[in-house]
C-alpha positions as CSV (number, residue, x, y, z in Angstrom):
1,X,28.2,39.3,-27.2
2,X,28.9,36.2,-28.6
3,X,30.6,32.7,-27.7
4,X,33.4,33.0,-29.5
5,X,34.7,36.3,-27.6
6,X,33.3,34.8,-24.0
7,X,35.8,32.0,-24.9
8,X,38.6,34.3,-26.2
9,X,38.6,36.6,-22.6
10,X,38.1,33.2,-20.7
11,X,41.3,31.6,-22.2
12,X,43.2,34.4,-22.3
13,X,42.2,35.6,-18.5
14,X,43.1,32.2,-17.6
15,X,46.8,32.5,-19.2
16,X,47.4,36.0,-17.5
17,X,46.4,35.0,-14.1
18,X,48.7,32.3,-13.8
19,X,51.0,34.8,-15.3
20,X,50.3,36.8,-12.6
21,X,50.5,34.5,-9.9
22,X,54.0,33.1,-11.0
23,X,55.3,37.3,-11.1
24,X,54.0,37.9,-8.1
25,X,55.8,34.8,-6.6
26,X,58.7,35.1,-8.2
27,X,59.2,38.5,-6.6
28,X,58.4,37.8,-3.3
29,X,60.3,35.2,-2.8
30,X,63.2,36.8,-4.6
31,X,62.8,40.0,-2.1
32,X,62.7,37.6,0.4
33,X,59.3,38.4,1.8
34,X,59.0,41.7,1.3
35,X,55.6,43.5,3.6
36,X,55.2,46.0,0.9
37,X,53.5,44.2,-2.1
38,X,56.4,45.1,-4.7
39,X,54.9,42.0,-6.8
40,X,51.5,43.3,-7.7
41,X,53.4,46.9,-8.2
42,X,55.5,45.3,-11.1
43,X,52.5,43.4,-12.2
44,X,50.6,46.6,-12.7
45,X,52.9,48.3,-14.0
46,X,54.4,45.9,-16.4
47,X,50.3,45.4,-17.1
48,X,49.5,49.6,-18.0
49,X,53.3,49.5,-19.7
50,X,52.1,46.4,-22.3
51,X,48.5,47.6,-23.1
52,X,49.8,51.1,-23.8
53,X,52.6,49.8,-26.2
54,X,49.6,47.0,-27.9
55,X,47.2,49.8,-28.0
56,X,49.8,52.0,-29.7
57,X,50.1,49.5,-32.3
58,X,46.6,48.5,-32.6
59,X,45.9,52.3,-33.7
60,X,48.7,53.2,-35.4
61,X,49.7,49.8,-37.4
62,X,46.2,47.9,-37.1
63,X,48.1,45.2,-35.8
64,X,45.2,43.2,-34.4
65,X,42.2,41.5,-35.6
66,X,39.3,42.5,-33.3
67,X,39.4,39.6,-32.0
68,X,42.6,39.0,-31.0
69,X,42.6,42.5,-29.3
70,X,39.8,40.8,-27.3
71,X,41.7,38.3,-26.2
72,X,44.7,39.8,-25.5
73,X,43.6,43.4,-24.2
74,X,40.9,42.1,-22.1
75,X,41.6,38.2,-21.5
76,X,45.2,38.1,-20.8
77,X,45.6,41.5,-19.7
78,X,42.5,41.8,-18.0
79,X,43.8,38.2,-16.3
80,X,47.2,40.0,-15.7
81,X,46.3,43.2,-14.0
82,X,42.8,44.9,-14.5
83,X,45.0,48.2,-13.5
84,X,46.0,48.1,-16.6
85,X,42.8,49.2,-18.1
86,X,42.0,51.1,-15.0
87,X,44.9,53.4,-16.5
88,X,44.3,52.7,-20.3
89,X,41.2,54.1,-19.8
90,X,42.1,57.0,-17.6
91,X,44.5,58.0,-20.6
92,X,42.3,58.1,-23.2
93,X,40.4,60.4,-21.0
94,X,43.0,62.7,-20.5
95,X,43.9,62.1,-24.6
96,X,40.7,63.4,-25.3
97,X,40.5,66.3,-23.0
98,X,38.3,64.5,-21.1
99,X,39.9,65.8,-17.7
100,X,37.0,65.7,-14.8
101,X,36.2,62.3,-16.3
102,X,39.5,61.3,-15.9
103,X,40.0,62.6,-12.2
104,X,36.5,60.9,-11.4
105,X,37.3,57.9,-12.5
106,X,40.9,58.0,-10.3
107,X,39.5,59.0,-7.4
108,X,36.3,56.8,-7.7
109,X,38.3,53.6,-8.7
110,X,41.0,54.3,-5.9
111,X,38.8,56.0,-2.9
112,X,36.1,54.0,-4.0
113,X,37.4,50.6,-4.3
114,X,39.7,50.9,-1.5
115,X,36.2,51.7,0.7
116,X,34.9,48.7,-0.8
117,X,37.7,46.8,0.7
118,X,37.4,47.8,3.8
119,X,33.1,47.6,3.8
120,X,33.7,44.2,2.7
121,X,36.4,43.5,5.3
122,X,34.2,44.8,7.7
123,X,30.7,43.2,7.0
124,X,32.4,40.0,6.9
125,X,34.3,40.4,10.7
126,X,30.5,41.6,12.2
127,X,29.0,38.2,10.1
128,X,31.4,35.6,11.0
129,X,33.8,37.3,13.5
């Protein structure tokens, strides 16, 4: 690890969480307040579309120094939407015939996190009501 890629992933999660923040938004205030979170839907989606089209490139046409992959894979797409490497990473599993990897790592990252969510949720109502 060095300071030169903790400053690439820095900058660039900066740039796609603002990103994020302004699609997000833009959508809900354009659905007009919408309950179901159509926002971070098109964020993640539009997130696992981009990093599969980069990735594409970045194997096929070497289109990316290493460390602009850094920045852009993990800083602004990591700032965008870590879903998207949720389901980078999922498809290289499945790529690579990787299959009960790949259905471990859906149902632990969804099951999983979602329980986290709620432990979390709960622990802090019993702490501070």
């Amino acid at each position: 690890m060095n300071g030169m890629n903790i400053l690439l992933v820095g900058i660039g999660g900066l740039i796609g969480s603002i990103f994020r923040f302004l699609t997000i938004t833009i959508f809900f205030n354009f659905l007009n307040y919408p309950t179901f979170p159509y926002g971070t839907l098109i964020v993640n989606v539009f997130g696992c579309f981009v990093i599969g089209l980069l990735s594409s490139l970045a194997e096929t046409r070497e289109a990316f120094t290493p460390a602009l992959r850094t920045f852009l894979f993990i800083g602004v797409l990591g700032g965008f939407t870590t879903f998207s490497s949720f389901g980078y990473e999922t498809f290289n599993l499945l790529r690579s015939a990787s299959f009960f990897p790949a259905a471990m790592n859906i149902v632990l990252q969804v099951f999983v996190g979602l329980g986290a969510v709620w432990a979390g949720f709960t622990l802090s109502r019993l702490i501070w009501g």
